[in-house]
C-alpha positions as CSV (number, residue, x, y, z in Angstrom):
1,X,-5.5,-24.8,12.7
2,X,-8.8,-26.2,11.6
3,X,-10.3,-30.1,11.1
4,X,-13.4,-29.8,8.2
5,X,-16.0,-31.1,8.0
6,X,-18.1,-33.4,10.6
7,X,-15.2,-35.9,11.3
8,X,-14.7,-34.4,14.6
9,X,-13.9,-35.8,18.2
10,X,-17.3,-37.5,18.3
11,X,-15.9,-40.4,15.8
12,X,-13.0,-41.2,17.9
13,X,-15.1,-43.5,20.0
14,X,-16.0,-45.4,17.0
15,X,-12.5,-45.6,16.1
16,X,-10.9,-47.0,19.0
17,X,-13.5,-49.7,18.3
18,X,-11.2,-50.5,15.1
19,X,-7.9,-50.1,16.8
20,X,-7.3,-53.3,18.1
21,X,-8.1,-55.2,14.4
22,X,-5.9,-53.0,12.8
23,X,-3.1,-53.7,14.9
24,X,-3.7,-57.3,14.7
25,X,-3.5,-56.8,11.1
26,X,-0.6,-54.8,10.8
27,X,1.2,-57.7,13.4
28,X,0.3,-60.4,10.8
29,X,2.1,-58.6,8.0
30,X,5.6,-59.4,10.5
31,X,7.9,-57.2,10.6
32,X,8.2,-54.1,8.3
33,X,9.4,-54.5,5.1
34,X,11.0,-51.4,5.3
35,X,11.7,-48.3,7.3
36,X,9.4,-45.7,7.7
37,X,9.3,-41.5,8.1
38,X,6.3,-40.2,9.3
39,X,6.3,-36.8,7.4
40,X,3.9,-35.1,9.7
41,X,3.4,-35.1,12.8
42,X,2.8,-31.8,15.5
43,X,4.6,-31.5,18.5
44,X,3.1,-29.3,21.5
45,X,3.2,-29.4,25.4
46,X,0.1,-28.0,26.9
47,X,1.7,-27.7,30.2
48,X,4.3,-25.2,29.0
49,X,3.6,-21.6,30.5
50,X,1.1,-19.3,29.2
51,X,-0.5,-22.5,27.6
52,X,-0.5,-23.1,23.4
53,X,-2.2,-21.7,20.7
54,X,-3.5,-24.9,19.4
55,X,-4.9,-27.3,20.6
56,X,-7.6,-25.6,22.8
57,X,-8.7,-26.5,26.2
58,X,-11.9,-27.9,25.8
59,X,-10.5,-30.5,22.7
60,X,-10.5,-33.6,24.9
61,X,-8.9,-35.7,22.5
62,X,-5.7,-33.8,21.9
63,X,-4.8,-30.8,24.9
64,X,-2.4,-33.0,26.5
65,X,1.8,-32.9,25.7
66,X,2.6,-34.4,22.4
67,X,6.2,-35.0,22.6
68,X,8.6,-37.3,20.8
69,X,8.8,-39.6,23.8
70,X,5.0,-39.9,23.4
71,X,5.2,-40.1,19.8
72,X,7.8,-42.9,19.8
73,X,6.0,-45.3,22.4
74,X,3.0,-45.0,20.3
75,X,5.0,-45.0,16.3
76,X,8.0,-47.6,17.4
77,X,6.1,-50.9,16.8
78,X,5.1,-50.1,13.7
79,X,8.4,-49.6,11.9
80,X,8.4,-45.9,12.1
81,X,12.1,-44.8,12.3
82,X,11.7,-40.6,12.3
83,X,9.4,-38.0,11.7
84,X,9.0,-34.4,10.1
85,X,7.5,-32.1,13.1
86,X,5.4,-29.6,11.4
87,X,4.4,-26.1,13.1
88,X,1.2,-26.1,15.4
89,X,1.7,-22.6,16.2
90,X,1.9,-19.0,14.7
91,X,3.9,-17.7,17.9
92,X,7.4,-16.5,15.8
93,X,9.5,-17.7,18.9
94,X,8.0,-21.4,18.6
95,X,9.8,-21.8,15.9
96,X,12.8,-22.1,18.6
97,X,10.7,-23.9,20.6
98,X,10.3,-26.7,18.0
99,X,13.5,-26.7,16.9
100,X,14.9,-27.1,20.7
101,X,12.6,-30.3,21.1
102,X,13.6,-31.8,18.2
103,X,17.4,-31.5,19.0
104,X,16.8,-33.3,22.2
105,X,15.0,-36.1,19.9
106,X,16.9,-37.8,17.0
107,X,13.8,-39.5,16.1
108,X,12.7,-36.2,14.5
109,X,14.7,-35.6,11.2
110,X,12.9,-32.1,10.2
111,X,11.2,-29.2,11.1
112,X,8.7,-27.5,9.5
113,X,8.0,-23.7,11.0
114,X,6.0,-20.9,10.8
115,X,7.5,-17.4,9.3
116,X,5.7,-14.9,7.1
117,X,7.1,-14.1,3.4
118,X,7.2,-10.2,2.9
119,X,7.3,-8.8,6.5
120,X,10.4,-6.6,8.4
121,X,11.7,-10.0,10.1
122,X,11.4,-12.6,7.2
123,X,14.6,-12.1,5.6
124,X,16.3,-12.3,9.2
125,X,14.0,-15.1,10.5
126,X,15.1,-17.2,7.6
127,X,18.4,-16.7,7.6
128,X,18.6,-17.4,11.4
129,X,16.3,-20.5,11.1
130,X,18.1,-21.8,8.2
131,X,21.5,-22.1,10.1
132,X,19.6,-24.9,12.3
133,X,19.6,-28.3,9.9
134,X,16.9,-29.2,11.2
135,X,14.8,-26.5,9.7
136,X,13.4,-27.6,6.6
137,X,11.0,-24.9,5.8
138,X,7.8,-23.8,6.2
139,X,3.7,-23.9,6.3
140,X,1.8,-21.2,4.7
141,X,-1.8,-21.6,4.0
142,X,-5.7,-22.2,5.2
143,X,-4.8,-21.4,8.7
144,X,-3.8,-18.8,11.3
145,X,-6.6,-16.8,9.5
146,X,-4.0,-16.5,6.7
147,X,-5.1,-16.4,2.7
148,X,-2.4,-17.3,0.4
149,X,-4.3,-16.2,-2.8
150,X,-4.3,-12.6,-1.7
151,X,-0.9,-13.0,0.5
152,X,1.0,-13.7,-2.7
153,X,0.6,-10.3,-4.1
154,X,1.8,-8.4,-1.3
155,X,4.6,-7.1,-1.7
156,X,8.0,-9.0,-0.6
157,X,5.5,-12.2,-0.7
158,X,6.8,-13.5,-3.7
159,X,11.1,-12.6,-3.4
160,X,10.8,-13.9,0.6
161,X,9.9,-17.4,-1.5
162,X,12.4,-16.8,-3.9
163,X,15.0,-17.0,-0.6
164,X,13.6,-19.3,0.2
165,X,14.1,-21.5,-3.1
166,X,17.6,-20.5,-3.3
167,X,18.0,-21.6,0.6
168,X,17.1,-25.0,-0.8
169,X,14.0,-25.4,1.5
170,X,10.3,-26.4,1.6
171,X,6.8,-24.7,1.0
172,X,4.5,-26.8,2.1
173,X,0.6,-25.8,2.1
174,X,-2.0,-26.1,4.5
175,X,-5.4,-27.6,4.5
176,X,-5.9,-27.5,0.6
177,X,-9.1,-26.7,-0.9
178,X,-9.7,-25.5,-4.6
179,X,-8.9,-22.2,-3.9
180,X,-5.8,-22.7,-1.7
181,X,-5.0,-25.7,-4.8
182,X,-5.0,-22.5,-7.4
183,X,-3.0,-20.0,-5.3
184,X,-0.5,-23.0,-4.7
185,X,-0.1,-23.3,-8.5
186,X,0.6,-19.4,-8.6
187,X,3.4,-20.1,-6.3
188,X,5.2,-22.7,-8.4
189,X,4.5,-21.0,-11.4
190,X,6.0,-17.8,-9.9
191,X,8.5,-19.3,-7.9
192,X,10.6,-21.9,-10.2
193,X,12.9,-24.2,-8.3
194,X,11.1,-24.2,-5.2
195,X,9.9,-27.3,-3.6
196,X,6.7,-27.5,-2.6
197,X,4.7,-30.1,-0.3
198,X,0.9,-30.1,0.0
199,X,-0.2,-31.1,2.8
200,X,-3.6,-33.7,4.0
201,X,-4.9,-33.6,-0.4
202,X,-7.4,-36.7,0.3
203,X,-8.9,-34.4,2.6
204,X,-9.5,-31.8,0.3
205,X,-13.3,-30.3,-0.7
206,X,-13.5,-31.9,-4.3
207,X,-16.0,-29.5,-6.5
208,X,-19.3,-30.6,-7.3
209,X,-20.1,-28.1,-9.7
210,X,-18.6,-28.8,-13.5
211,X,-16.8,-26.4,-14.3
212,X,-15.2,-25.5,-10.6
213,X,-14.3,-29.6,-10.9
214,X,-12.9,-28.7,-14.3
215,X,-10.5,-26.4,-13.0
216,X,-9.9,-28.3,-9.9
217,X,-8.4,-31.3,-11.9
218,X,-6.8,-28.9,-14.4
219,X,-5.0,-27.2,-11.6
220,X,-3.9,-30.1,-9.7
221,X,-2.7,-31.7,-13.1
222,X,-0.4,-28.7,-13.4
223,X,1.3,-28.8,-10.5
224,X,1.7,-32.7,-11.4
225,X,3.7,-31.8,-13.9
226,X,6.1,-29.8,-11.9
227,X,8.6,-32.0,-10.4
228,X,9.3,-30.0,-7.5
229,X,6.0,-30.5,-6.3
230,X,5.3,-33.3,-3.5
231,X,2.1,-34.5,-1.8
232,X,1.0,-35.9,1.1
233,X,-1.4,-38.7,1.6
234,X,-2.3,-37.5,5.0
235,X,-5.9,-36.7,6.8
236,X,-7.1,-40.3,5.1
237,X,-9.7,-41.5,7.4
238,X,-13.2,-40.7,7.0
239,X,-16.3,-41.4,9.5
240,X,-19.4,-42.6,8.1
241,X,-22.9,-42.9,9.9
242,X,-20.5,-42.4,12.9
243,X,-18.1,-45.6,12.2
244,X,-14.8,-45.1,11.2
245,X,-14.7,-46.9,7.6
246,X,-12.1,-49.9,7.2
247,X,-13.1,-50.6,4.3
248,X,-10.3,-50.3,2.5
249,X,-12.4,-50.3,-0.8
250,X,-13.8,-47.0,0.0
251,X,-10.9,-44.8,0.2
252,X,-9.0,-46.7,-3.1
253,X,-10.9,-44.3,-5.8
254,X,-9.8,-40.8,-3.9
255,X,-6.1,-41.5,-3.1
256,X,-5.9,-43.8,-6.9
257,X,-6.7,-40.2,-8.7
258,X,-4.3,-38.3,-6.3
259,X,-1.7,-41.4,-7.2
260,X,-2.4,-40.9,-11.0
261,X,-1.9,-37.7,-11.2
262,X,1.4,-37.1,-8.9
263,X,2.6,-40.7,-9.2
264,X,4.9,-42.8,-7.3
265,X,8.1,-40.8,-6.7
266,X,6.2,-37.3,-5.2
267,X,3.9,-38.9,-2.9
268,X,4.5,-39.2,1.0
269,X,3.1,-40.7,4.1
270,X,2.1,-38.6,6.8
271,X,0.2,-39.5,10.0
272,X,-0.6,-36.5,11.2
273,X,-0.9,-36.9,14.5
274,X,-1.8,-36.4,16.9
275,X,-4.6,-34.4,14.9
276,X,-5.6,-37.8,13.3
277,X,-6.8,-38.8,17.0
278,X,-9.8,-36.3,16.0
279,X,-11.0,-39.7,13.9
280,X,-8.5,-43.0,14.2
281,X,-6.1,-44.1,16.2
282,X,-2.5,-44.4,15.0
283,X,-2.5,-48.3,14.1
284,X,-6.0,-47.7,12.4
285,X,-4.9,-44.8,10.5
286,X,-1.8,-46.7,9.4
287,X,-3.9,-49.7,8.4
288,X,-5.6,-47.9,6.1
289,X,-2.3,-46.4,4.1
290,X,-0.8,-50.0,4.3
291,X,-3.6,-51.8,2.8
292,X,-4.1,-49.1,0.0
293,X,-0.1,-49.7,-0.6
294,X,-0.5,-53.6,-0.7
295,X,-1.7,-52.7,-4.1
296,X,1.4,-51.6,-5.3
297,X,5.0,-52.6,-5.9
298,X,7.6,-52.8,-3.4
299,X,9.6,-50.5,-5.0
300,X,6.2,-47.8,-4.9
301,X,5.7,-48.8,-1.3
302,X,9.6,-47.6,-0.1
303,X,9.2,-44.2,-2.1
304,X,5.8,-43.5,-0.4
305,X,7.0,-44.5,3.5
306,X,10.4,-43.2,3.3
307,X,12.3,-42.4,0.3
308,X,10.0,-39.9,-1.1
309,X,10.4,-37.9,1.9
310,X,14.1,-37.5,1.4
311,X,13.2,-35.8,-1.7
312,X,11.0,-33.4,-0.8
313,X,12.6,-32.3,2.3
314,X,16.1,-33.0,1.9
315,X,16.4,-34.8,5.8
316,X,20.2,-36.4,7.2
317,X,19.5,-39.2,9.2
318,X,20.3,-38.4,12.8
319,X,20.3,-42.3,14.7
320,X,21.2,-45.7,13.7
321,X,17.9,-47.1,11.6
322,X,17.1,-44.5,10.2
323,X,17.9,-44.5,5.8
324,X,19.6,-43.3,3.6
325,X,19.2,-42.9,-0.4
């Protein structure tokens, strides 16, 4: 698992400087209008034995347990009423692992794993994964050295998603950039039916040269004309001149052309922390996403912190508070 770019642990400094604003802003707002699923979020313990895969030692900001009873100390105050855990590890019997934690935890509603389309185990791993409700699918792209534009041709690649359509679960993508935007358009194209979730788009490389920008857009306007297809507004805040921008002006142009091109019923909030304490803290990174939603209606504002999210990943609620459609 990778963070791009050079918003990196050296920002957090400047964003803790934000922190206690944007919780005073978010306090002034009263109490949430309405509930709200955090639709990623990664869940490890660092003290386990034999360690984790991600994150590594010598990240300061994040190798330390995240666990749902962190997770809801820090989320709870903010109107946050579940989450969807998403895989932070290729290690097949995590999957288990994550699944176990978020029994324990009714504040987690999904799970999000990590198997591989097209190998010996897949079918079996699916069909063994599947009979957990939690399990809601899983991540396949720009990470664990993985490269879905060749991976789809393989063979079994492309029938291990059909299952996986016809087990009424989730695709979602990882770490999008044009090329991983393109493959991910192969996949629905190939793959009718299935759902499909891309994950942390505002963070995505945009081209600078025209006709690689051309395609870009083209692409992405594709895949916003497929219905099954779902994106996250995750991986929002940006450092600049090593301040974390509040601006809220800055970011509107970015997530308005994701917004325009996927609209207001396929677009969900994610947090995704704790990787987002890389740049923000949580009430700063949720400042942002409110103040960009004060622009829209009501109605837009349930379907991107809740509602939406039902959609794409087809969650039961699992404790008092949490919705339903």
């Amino acid at each position: 698992m990778r963070r791009r770019d050079v918003i990196k642990l050296a920002a957090y400094g400047a964003g803790a400087l934000a922190v206690s604003r944007s919780t005073a802003a978010l306090s002034r707002t009263g109490p949430p209008a309405h509930p709200i699923i955090d639709a990623h979020i990664h869940l490890f313990d660092t003290s386990r034995p034999g360690g984790v895969p991600w994150p590594e030692k010598d990240d300061t900001a994040l190798y330390k347990p995240a666990l749902p009873e962190r997770y809801v100390a820090l989320s709870a105050p903010f109107g946050i009423v579940g989450a969807i855990a998403i895989e932070a590890s290729p290690l097949a019997g995590d999957n288990e692992w994550l699944l176990g934690v978020a029994q324990k935890h009714p504040v987690i509603v999904g799970v999000i794993g990590d198997i591989i389309p097209g190998t010996p185990s897949y079918m079996s791993d699916l069909e063994r994964l599947h009979a957990n409700p939690l399990f809601r699918g899983f991540r396949y792209g720009n990470l664990w050295n993985r490269d879905l534009a060749v991976d789809i041709d393989k063979p079994g690649f492309v029938d291990g998603l059909k299952a996986l359509a016809q087990a009424g679960l989730v695709f979602e993508s990882a770490n999008p950039d044009p090329r991983l935007i393109r493959a991910v358009l192969q996949v629905s194209e190939r793959v009718p039916g299935l759902r499909i979730v891309i994950d942390h788009l505002p963070h995505a490389p945009v081209p600078t040269e025209q006709a690689a920008l051309r395609e870009y857009r083209a692409n992405l306007h594709r895949l916003g004309e497929n219905p099954d297809v779902f994106v996250k507004l995750s991986e929002i805040p940006v450092v600049a001149n090593g301040k974390l921008v509040t601006d809220q002006s800055f970011y509107r142009d970015a997530l308005d052309a994701i917004w325009n091109v996927f609209g207001e019923n396929r677009i969900l909030f994610g947090s995704d922390w704790p990787n987002s304490d890389h740049v923000a803290p949580f009430a700063a990174t949720l400042a942002i996403v409110h103040g960009y939603m004060a622009q829209k209606s009501p109605a837009a504002a349930e379907k991107y912190f809740w509602k939406n999210s039902i959609a794409a990943y087809n969650w039961r609620p699992r404790r008092p508070g949490q919705p339903t459609l």
